[in-house]
Backbone as CSV, one residue per row, in Angstrom:
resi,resn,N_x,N_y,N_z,CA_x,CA_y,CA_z,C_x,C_y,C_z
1,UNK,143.359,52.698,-129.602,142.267,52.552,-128.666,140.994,52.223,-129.437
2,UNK,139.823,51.103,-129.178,139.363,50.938,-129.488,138.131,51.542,-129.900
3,UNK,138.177,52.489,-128.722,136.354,52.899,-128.439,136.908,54.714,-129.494
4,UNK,137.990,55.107,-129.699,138.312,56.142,-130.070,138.250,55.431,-131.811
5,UNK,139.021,54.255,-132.326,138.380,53.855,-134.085,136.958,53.549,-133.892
6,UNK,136.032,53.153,-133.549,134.691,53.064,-133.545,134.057,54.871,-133.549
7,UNK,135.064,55.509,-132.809,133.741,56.959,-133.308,134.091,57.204,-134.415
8,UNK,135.268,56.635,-134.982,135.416,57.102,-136.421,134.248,56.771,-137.449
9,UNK,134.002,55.815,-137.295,132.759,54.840,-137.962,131.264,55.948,-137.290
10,UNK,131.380,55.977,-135.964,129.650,56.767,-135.720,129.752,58.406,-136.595
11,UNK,131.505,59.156,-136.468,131.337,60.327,-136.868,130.778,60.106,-138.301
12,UNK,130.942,59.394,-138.894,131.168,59.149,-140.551,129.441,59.172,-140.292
13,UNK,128.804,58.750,-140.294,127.128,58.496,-139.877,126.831,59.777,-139.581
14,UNK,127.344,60.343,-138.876,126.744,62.009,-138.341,126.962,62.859,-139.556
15,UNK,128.239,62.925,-140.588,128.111,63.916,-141.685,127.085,63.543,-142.466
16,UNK,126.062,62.390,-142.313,125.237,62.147,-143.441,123.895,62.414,-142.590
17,UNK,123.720,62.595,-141.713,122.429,62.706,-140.712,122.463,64.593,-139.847
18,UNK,121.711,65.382,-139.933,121.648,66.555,-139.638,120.966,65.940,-138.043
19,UNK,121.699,66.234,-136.946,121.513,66.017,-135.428,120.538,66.920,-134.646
20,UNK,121.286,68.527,-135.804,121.032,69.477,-134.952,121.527,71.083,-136.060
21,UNK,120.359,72.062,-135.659,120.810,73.194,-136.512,122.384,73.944,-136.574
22,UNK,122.581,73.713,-135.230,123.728,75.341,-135.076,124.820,74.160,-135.165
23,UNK,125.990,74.985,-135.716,127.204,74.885,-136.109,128.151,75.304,-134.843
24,UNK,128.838,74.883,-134.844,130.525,74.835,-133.479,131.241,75.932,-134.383
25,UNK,131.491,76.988,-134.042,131.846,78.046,-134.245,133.505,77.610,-133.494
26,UNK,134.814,77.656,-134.313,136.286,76.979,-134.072,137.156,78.227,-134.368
27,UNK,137.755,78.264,-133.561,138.531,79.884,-133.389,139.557,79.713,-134.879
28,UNK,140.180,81.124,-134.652,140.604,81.294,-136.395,141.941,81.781,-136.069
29,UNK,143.262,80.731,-136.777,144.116,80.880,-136.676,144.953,82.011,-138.005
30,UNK,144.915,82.817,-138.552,145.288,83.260,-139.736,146.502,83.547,-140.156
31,UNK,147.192,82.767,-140.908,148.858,82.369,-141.456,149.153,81.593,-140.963
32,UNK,148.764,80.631,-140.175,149.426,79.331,-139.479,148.946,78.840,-140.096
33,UNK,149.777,76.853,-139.500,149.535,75.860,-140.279,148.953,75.141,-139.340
34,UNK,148.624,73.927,-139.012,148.336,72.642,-138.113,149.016,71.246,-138.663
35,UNK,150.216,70.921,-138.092,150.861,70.155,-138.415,150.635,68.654,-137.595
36,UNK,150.751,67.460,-138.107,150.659,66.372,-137.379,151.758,65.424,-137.982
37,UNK,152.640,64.611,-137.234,153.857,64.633,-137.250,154.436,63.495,-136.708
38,UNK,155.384,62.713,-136.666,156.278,62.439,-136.151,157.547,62.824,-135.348
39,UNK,157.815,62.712,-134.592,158.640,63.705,-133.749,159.985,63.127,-133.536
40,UNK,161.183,63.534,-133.877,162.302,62.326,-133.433,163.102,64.029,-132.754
41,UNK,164.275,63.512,-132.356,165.714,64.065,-132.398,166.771,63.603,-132.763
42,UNK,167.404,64.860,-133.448,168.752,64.201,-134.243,169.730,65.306,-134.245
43,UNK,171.035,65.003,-133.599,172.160,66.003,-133.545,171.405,67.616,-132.588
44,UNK,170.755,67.056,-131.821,169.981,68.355,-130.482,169.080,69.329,-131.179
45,UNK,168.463,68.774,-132.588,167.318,69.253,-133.299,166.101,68.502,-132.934
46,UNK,165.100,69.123,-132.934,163.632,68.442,-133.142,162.760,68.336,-134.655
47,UNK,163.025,67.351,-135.339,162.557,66.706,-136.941,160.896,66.722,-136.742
48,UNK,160.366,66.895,-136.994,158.621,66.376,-137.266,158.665,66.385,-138.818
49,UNK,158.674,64.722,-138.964,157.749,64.238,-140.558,156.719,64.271,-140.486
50,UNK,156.123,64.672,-141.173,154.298,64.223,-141.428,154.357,62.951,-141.695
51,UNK,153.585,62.843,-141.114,152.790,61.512,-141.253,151.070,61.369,-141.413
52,UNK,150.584,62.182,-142.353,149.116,62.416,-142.272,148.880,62.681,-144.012
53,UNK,149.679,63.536,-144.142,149.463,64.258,-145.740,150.031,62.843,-147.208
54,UNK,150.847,62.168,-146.924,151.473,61.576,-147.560,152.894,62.258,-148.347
55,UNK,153.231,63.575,-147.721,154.302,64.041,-148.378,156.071,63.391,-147.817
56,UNK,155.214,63.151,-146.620,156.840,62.976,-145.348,157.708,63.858,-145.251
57,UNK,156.926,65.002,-145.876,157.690,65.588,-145.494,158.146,66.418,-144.015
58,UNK,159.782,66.715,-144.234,160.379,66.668,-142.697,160.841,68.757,-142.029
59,UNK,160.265,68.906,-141.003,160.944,69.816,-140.751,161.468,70.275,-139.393
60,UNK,162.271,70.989,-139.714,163.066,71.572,-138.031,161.947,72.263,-137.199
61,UNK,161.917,71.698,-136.120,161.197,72.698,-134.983,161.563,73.730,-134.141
62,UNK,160.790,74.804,-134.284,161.448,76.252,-133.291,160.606,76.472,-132.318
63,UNK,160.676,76.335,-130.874,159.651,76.141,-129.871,159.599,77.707,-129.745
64,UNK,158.252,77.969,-129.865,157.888,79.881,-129.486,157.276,79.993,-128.197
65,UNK,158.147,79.795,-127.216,157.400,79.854,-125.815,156.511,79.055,-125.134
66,UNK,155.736,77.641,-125.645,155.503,76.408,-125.448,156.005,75.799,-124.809
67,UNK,157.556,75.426,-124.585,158.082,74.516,-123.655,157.991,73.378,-124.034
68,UNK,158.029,72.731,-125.434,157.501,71.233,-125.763,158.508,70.652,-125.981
69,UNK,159.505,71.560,-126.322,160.640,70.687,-125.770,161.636,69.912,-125.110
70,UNK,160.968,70.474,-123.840,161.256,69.892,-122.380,160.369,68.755,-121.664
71,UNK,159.325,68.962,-122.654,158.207,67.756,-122.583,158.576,66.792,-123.820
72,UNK,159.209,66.968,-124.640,159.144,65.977,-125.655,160.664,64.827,-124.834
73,UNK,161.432,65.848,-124.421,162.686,64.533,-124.206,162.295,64.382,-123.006
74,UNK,161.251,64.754,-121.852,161.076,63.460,-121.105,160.408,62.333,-121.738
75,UNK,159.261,62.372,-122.643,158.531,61.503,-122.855,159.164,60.534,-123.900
76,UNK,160.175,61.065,-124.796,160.978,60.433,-125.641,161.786,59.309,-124.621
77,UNK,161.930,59.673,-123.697,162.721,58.139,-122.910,161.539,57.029,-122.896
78,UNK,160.054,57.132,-123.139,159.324,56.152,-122.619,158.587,55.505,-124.331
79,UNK,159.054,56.253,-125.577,158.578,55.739,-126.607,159.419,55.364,-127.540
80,UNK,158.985,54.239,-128.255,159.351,53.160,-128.997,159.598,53.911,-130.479
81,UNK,160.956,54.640,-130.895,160.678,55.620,-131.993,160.488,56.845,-131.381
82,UNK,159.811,57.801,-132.037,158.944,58.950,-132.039,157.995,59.073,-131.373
83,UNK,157.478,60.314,-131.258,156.881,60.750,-130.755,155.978,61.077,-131.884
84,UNK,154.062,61.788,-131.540,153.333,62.101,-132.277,153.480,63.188,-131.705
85,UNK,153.338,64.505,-132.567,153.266,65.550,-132.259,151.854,66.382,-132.890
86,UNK,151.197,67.097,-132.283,150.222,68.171,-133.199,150.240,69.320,-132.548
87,UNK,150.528,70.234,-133.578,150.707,71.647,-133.304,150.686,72.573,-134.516
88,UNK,149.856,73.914,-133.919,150.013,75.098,-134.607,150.990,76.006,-134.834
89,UNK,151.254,76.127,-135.817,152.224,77.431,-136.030,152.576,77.914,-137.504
90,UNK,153.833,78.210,-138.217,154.294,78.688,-138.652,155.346,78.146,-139.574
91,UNK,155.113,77.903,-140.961,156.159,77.614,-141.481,156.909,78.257,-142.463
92,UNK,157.971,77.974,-142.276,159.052,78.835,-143.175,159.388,77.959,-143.986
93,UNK,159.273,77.730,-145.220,159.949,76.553,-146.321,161.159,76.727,-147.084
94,UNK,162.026,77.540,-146.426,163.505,77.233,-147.147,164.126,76.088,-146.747
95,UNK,164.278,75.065,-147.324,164.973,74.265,-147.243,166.695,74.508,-146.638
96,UNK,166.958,72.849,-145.757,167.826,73.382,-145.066,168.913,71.645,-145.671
97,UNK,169.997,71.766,-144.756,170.157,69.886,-145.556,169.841,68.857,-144.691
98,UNK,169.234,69.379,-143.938,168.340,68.104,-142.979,166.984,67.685,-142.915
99,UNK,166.072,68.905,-143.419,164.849,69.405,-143.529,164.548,70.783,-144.760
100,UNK,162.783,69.992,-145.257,162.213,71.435,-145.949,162.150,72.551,-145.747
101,UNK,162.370,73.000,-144.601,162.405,73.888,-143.697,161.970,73.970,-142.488
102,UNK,161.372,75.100,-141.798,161.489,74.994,-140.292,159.766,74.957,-140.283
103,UNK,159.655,74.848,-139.078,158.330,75.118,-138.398,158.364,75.578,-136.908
104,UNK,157.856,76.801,-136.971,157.779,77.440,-135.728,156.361,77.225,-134.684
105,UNK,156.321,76.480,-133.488,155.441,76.014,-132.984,154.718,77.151,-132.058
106,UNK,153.722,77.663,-132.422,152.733,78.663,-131.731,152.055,78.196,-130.534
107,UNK,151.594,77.344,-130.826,150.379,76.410,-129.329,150.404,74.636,-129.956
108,UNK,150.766,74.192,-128.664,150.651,72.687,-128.537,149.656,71.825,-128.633
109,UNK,149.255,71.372,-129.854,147.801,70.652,-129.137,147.764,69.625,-128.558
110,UNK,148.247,68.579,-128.840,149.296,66.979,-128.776,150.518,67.103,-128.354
111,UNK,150.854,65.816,-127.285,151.926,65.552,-127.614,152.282,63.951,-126.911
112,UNK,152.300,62.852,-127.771,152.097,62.024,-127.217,153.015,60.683,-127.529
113,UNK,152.933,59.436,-126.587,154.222,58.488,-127.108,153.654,57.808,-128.214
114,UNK,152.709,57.655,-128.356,151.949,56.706,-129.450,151.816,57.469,-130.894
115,UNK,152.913,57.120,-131.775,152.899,57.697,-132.822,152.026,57.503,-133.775
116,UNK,151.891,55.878,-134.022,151.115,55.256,-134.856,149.546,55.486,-134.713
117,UNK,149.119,55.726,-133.551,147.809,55.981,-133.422,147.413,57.714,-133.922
118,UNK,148.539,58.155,-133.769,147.727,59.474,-133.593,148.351,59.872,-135.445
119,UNK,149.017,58.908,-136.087,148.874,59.534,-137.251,147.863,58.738,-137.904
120,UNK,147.007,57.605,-137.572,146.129,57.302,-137.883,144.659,57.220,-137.524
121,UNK,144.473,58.828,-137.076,143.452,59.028,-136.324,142.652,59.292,-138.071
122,UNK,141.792,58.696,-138.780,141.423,59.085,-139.961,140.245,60.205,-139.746
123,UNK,139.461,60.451,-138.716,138.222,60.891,-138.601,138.714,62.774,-137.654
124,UNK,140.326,62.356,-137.749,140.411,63.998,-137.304,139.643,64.958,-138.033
125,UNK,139.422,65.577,-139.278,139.170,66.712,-139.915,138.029,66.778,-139.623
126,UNK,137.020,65.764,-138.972,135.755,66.024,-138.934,135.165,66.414,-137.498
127,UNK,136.239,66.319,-136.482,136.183,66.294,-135.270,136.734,68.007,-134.508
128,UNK,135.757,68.623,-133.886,135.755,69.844,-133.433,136.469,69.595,-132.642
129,UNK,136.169,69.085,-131.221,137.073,68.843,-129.779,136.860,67.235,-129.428
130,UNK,137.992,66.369,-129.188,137.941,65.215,-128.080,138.470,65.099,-127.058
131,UNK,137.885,64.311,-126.053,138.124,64.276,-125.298,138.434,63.103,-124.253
132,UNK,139.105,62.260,-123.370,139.569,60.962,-123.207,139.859,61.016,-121.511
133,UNK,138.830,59.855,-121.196,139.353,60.148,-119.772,139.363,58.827,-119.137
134,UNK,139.666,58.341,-117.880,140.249,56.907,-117.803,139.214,56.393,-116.072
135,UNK,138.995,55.074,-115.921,139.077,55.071,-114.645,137.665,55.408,-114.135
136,UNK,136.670,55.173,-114.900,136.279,54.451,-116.343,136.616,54.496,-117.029
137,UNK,137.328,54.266,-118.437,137.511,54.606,-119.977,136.480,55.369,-120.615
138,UNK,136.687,56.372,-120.966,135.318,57.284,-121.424,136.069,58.324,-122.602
139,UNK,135.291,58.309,-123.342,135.876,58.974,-124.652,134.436,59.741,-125.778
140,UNK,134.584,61.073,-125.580,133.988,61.992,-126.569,134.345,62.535,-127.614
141,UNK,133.277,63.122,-128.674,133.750,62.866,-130.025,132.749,63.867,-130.540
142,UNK,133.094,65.576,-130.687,132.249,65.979,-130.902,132.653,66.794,-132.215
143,UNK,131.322,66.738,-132.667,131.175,66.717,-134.431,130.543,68.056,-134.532
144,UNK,130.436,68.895,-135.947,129.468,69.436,-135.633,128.142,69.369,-135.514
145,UNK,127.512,67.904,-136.134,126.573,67.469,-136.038,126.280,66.785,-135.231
146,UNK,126.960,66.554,-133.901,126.587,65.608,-133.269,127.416,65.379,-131.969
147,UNK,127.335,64.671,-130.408,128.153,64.551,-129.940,128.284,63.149,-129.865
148,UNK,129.174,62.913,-130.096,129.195,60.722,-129.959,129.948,60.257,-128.242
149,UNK,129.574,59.643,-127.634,129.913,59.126,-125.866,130.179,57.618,-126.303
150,UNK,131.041,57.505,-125.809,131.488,56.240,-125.566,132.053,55.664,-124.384
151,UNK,131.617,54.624,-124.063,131.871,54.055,-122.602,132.265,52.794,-122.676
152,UNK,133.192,52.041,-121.278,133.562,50.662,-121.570,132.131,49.634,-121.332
153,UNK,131.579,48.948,-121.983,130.604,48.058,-121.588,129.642,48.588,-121.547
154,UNK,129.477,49.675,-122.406,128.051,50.138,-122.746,127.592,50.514,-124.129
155,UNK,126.469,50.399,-124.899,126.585,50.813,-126.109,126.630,52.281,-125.926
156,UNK,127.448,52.573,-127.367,127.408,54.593,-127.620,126.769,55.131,-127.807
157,UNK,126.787,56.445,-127.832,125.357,57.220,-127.106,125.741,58.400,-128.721
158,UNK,124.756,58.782,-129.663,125.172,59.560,-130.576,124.028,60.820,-130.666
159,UNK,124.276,62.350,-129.828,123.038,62.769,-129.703,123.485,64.320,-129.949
160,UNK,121.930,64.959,-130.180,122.332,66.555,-130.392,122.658,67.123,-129.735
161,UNK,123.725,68.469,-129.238,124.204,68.945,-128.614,123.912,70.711,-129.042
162,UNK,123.626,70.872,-127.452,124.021,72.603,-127.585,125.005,73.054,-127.002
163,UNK,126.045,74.145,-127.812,127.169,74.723,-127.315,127.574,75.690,-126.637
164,UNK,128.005,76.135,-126.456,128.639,77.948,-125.773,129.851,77.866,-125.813
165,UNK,130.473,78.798,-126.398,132.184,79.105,-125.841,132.043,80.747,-125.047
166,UNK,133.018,80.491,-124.383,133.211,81.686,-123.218,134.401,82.332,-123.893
167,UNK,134.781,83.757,-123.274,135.853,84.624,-123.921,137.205,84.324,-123.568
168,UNK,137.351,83.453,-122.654,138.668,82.728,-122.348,139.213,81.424,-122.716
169,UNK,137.889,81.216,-123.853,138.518,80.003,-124.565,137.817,78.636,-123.842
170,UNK,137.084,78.444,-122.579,136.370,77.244,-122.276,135.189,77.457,-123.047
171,UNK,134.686,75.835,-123.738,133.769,75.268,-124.438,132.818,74.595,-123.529
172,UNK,131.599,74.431,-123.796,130.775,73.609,-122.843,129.273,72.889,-124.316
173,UNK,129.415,72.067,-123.681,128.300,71.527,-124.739,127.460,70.498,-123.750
174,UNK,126.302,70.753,-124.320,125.547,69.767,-123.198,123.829,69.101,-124.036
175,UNK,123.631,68.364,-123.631,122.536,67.188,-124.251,121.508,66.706,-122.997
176,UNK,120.371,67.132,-123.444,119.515,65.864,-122.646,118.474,65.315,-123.453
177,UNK,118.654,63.739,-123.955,118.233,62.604,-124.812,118.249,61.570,-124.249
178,UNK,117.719,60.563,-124.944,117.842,59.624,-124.484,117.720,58.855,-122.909
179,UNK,117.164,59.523,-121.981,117.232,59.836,-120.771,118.305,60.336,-120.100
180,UNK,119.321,60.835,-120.879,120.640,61.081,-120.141,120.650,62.803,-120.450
181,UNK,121.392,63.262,-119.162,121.394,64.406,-119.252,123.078,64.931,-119.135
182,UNK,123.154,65.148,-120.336,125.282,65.155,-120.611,125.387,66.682,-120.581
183,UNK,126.628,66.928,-119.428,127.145,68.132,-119.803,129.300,67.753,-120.218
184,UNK,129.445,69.034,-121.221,130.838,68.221,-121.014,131.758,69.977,-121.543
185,UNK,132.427,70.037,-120.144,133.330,71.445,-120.041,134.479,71.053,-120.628
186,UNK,135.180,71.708,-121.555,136.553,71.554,-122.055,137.022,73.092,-121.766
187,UNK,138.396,73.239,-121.117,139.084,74.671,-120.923,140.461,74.378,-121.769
188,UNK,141.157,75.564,-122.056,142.671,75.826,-122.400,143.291,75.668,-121.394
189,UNK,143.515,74.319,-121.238,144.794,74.166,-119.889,145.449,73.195,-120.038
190,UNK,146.763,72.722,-119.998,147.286,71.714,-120.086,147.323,70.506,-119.402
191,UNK,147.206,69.058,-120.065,146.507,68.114,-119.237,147.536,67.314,-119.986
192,UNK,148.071,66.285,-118.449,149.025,65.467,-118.647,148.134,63.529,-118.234
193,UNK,148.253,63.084,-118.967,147.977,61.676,-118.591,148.232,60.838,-118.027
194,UNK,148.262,60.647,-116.596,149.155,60.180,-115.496,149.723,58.793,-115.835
195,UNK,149.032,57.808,-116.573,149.385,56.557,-117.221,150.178,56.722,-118.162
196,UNK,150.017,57.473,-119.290,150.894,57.448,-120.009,152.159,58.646,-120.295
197,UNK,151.615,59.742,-119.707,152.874,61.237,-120.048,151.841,61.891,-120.734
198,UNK,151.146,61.674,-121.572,150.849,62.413,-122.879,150.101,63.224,-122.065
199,UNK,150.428,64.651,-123.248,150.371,65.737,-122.898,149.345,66.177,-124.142
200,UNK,148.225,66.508,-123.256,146.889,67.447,-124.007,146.767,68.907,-124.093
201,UNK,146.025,70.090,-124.708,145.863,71.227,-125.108,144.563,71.480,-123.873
202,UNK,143.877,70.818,-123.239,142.543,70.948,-122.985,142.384,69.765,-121.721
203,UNK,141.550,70.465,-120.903,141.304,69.922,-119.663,139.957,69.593,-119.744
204,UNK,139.437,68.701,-119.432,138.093,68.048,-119.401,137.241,67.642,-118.092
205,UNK,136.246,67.812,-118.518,134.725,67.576,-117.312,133.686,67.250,-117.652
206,UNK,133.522,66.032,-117.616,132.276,65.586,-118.026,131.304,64.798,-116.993
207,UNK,130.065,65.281,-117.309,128.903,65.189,-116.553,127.993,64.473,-117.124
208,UNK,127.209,63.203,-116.444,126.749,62.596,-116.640,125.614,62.365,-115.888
209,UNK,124.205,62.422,-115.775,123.381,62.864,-114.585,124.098,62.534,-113.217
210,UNK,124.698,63.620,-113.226,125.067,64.270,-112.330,126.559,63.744,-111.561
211,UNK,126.803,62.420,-112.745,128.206,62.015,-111.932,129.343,62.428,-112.923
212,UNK,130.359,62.799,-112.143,131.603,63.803,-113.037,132.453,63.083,-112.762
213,UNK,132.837,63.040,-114.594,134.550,62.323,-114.545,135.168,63.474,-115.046
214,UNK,136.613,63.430,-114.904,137.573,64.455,-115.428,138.492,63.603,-116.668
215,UNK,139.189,64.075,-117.587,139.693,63.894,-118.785,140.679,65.177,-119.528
216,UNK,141.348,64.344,-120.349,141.773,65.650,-121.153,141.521,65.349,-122.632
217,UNK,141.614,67.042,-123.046,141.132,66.940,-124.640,141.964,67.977,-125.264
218,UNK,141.641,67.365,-126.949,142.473,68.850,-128.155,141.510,68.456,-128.790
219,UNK,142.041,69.652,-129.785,141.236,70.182,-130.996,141.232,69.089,-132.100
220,UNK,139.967,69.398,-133.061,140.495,68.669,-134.283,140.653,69.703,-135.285
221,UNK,140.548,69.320,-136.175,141.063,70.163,-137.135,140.814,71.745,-137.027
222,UNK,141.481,72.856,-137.123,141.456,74.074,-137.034,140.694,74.770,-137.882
223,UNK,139.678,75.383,-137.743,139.372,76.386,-138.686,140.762,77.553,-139.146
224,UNK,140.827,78.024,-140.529,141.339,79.301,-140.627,143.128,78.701,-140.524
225,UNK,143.267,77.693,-140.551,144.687,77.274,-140.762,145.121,76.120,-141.647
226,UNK,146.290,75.505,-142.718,146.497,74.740,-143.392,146.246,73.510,-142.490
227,UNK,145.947,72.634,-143.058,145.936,71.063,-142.266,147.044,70.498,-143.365
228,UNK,148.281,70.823,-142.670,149.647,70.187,-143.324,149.713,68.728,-143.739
């Protein structure tokens, strides 16, 4: 997607420009990993290679109450290859003769048909929450320095943001610059992409003086966990 490699380019601009004082405070996973992946099946196993680290390396998946496996082989009928997968959890590294070992999946963040894109998202580690919504095409990109808006047929909007997270896990960040007055709600709920299947960590709402589109979003990189 286009307007999603271009924030890669505005985020890169925001680590060198201070937007704004306060920091995005990113919940803390402790002994997990954050894996990003390739997703196949083979012999009624689920494989995820990395595809991010440069190791390739491959491991067995153990679904811990997620259900992503009932979401991965519907969506596996509609993709070309693999699947992209991103998820938290748990790895065990004894090697097995199919895989390095296992990985036990805690919470889903991703899960989507487009492999190639999502292992070449380069500007993940710098990215707190995004968010993607259609019908307009509209896509957010929030940094800790910054929130970046992007729209079809409009230039991008790159401005300071104030945050709040609530005790149930919804985020809200909101801006008024530029004459625009942005609010944009992200919750823990699962959000499916009616065009394509793909399956998000995060439900989206974004406000724009005063007109609301809906979207879904995940995390970027995790505080307090390996980025495999």
């Amino acid at each position: 997607m286009r307007l999603v490699q271009r924030c890669c380019l505005l985020l890169s601009v925001l680590l060198l420009v201070a937007c704004q004082n306060n920091e995005v405070k990113r919940p803390t996973y402790l002994g997990q990993s954050q894996l990003r992946a390739v997703l196949t099946q083979q012999n009624g196993m689920w494989l995820a290679t990395d595809c991010t680290s440069g190791t390739q390396d491959r491991f067995q998946l153990i679904d811990d109450n997620t259900n992503f496996t009932m979401d991965a082989s519907h969506l596996l009928t509609k993709a070309q290859g693999g699947l992209f997968i991103d998820a938290i959890g748990v790895i065990n590294n004894k090697p097995t003769a199919t895989s390095e070992g296992s990985f036990t999946v805690k919470q889903l963040n991703r899960l989507t048909i487009d492999a190639n894109k999502g292992c070449k998202e380069d500007d993940y580690n710098r990215v707190v929450v995004r968010t993607i919504g259609k019908n307009p095409l509209w896509v957010t990109s929030i940094a800790p320095k910054g929130l970046v808006l992007e729209r079809m047929n409009q230039s991008p909007l790159v401005l300071p943001y104030m945050d709040e997270r609530l005790p149930d896990g919804q985020m809200n960040f909101a801006t008024e610059a530029n004459g625009q007055t942005i609010q944009l709600w992200v919750a823990p709920e699962q959000c499916i992409d009616e065009e394509t299947g793909d399956i998000y960590s995060m439900r989206a709402i974004l406000t724009i003086n005063f007109q609301t589109f809906q979207g879904c979003g995940y995390l970027g990189k995790v505080a307090g966990v390996i980025n495999y």
